[in-house]
N, C-alpha and C positions, 0 to 999 in steps of 0.2 A: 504494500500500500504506500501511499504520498508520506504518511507519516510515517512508517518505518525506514523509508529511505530518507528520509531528512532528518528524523530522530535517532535511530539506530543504529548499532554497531556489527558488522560484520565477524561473526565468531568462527568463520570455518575458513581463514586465509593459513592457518598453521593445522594440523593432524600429529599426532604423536604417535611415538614406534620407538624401539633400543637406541638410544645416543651414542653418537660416534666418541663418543669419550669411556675407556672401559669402566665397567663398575659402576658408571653414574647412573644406571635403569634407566629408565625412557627420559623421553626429550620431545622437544616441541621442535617440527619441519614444516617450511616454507612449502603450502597446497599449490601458490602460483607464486608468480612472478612479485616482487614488492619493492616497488621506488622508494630514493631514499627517505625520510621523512612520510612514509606511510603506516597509520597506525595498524600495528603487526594482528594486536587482539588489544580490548578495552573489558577489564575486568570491574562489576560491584565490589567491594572491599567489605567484609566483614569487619567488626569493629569489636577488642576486647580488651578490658585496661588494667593493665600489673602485669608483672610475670608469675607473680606467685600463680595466676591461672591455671600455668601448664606447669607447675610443680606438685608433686602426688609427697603426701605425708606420710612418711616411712615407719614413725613412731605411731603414728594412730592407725595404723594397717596392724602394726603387733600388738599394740596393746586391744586393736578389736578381736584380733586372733587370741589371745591368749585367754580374754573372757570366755572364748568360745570352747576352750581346750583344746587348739588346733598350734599344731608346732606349725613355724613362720622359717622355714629352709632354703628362701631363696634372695638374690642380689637381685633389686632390680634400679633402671636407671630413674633417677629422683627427675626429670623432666620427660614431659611427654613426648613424642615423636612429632604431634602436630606443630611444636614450636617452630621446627626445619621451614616449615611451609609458611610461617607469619611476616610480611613485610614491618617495620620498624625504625627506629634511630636508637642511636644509646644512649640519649638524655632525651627521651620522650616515655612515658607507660603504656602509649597506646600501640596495638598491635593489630595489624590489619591481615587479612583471611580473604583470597583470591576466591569467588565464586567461580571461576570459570577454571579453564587449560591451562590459564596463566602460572598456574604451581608448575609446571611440569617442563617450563625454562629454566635451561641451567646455566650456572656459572661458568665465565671465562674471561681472563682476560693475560695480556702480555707478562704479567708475573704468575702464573704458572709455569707448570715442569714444560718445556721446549717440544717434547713429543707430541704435545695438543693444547698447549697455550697458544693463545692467540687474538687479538682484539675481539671483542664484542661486537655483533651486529646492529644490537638492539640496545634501549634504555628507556628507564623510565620514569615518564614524566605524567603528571598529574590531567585528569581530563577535562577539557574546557567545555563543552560541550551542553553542560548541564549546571545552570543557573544557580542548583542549590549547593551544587558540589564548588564550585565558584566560593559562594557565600562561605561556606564552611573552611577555607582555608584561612579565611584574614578572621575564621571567630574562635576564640580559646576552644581549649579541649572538653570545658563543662558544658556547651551547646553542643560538640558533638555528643557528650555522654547522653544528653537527654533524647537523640533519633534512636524512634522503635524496631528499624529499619538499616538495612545497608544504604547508607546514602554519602560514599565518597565511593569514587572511582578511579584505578589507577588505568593508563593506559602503555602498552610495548609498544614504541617508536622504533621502526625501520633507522640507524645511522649510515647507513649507504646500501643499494640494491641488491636486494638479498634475492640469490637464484631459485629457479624450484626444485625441490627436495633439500635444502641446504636446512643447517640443522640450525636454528636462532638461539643465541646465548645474548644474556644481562650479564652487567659484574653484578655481584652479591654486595662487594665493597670491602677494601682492605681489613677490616675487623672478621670478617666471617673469614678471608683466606687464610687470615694470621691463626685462626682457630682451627681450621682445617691442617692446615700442615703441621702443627702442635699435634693435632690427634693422630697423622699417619706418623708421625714421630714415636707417640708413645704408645702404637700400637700394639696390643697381644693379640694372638689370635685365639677366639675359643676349642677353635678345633684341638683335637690331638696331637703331642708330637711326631706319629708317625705320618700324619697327614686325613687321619679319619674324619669323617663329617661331624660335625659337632650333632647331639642326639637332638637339643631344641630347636636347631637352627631350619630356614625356612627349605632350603636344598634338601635335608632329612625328611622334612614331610613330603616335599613335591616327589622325593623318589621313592616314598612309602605309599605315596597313591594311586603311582607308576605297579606297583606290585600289590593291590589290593587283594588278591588270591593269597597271600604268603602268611604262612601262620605262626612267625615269628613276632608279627605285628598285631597281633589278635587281643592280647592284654593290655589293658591299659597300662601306662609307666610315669613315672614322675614327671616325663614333660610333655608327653601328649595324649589325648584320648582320641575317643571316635563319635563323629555322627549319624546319624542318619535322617535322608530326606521323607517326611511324614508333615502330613496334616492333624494335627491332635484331634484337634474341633472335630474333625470325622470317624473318631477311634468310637467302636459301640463300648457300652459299659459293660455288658458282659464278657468284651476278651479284655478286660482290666486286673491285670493283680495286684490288691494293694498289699505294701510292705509295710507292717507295723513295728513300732520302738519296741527294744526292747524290752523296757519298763513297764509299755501298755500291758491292762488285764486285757484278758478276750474273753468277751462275753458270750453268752451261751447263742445268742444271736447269730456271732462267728463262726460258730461249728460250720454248717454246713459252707462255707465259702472256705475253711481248711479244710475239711474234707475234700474240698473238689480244688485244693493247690490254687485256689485265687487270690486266699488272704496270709498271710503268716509272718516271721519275723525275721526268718533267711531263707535264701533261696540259692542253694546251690547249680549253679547251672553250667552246664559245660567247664570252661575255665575258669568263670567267675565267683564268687559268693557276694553276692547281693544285699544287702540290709540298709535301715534306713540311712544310715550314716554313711552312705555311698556317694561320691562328691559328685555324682550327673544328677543326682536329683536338686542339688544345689544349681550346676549347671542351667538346666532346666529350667528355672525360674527367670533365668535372665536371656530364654532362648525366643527366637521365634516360634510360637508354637504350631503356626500353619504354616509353615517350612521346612524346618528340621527339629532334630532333637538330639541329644546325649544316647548314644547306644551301646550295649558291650556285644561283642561276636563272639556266641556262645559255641558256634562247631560251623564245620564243612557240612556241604553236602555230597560232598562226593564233585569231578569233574567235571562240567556241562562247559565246553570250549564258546558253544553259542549263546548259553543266558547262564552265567555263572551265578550261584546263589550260596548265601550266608544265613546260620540260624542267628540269629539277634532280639538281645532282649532291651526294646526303647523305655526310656524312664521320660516319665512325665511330667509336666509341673503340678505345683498344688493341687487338690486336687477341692472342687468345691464344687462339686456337685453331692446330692442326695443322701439315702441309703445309707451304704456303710459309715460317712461322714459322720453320723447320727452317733456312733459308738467305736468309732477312733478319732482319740483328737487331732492325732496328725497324721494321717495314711497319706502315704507315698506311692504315685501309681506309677506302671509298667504294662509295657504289652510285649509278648512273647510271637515274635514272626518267623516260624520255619525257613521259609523261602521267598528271604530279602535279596534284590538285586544287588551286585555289587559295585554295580558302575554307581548304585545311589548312594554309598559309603565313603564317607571321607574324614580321613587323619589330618586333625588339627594340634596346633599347639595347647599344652597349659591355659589358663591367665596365667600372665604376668611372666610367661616361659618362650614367649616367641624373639626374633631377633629384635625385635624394636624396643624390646623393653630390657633389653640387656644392660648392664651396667656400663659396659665401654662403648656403648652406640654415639656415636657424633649427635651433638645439639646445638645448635646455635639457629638462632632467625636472620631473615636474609635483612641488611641495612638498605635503608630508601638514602639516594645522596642526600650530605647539607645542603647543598646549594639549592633544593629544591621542596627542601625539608619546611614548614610553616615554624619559624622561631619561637612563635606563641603556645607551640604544642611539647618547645623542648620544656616540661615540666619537674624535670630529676637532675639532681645537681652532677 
């Protein structure tokens, strides 16, 4: 329409795919042709203020673990992952969040290593475009706090004609490189020394779901479990077993639902034993329940080269329906599927066990230049 191309920004001039820079994961490439000084992509900025935001409490993670009786056995990294992705200044609080591809620009410039340093194509400058985004630059940072809304915009400038398929890099800015090469500096690697995959790491799982058949993976471990693709909402109540505490009494009412192995307080099953204190039913609670769920792979079925299948026992979230409700206070549901597909199974990491949350994962937010920076928003000494 008239007003989309007078208003509007063109979001499909870049496509992203593997960056020609190794190890950096994908990158944002040139769809056509781009003069110099043409806006590459024009992203909404989410708005967030402090860092403590993307800081996770170490202390109040154990001491909730410890109320709970649950040993606290892992390092994990004290900043989120999503900080990488936040545009900023270092004497500013506010932290701005790319709605768009715009995250998926990487850094380069003439002071990296020789092999693939090299000027930037691109930079970014603030978009004019929009009246109120205008306004917000010349207003302190407490009129931005009061929008309910993304209302600043950054946009990636073309700085000389970028060819097509050509990969578009931003500098990040001397403070994020100086941090980067500090961290390849004092790198360890969590792998083994002989060279084995590290067991959390995300290459572990991608090659574990490569061999979904192999029943060395079948038990759950310290760092990952298994899912499975299920709609709960569609599970009937009668293929449900609930798992009661140990402590529950069972009332006479329960008899017949132990009798017929629907209700009880363990469940031995293939490899597993089941009981409430089983950490997928926790899982569970914070799962999609009309998508997937926590499941353990209770056996084979034997070969099928063309529809390979898995016996699996899915655990459920809370359970608040009816019935048994009535005379367990906390029943724990489960359903028992013979013959689960296997292509619908998949190995995930832990919480707090995948590579992003690792203690020596790189953090820092990408710097917006001074020179383009609003003075009035440098608000930290």
């Amino acid at each position: 329409t008239a007003s989309a191309s007078e208003n509007g920004h063109c979001l499909d001039h870049v496509y992203v795919t593997d960056s020609t820079i190794k190890q950096a994961g994908k990158g944002c490439f040139a769809r056509r042709f781009l003069k110099k000084n043409a806006v590459v992509l024009s992203s909404p900025m989410l708005t967030t203020f402090g860092k403590e935001r993307f800081e996770i409490n170490i202390t109040e993670i154990r001491e909730q673990l410890k109320k709970e009786g649950k040993e606290y056995d892992i390092e994990i990294n004290e900043e989120l992952l999503v900080l990488n992705y936040h545009f900023t200044h270092p004497k500013s609080s506010v932290y701005l969040f790319p709605t768009t591809s715009a995250i998926m620009f990487n850094h380069n410039s003439q002071r990296m290593p020789t092999d693939y340093g090299r000027e930037p194509n691109a930079k970014l400058r603030w978009s004019t475009r929009n009246e109120k985004n205008n306004l917000l630059l010349q207003r302190p940072l407490e009129d931005l706090k009061k929008e309910p809304y993304s209302a600043i915009a950054l946009d990636i400038v073309a700085t000389r004609d970028i060819e097509v398929d050509e990969e578009v890099f931003i500098d990040y800015g001397i403070k994020w490189e100086e941090a980067w090469k500090m961290h390849l500096q004092n790198w360890q690697s969590p792998c083994s020394k002989d060279g084995g995959v590290a067991s959390h790491s995300s290459r572990a799982i991608r090659l574990m779901n490569d061999d979904k058949s192999n029943p060395k993976y079948y038990p759950w471990s310290k760092d990952r479990f298994t899912v499975c693709g299920v709609n709960w909402n569609a599970v009937k109540v009668k293929d449900i077993i609930f798992v009661i505490h140990e402590n529950e009494t069972i009332t006479p009412y329960l008899n017949a639902l132990v009798q017929e192995q629907r209700a009880g307080k363990a469940y031995q099953v293939g490899l597993a034993n089941i009981t409430w204190h089983h950490p997928g039913f926790q899982y569970a609670r914070l799962a999609a329940v009309n998508r997937r769920l926590p499941c353990v792979i209770i056996g084979d079925n034997g070969r099928n080269e063309e529809k390979p299948t898995l016996q699996v026992a899915i655990l459920g979230p809370k359970w608040r329906g009816g019935g048994v409700a009535h005379f367990i206070s906390t029943p724990r549901p489960m359903k028992i599927v013979s013959d689960y597909p296997v292509k619908d199974i998949e190995f995930m990491n832990r919480p707090f066990k995948s590579d992003m949350h690792w203690k020596g994962a790189f953090r820092h937010p990408i710097n917006i230049p001074d020179d383009i920076f609003p003075p009035q928003w440098k608000d930290l000494s």
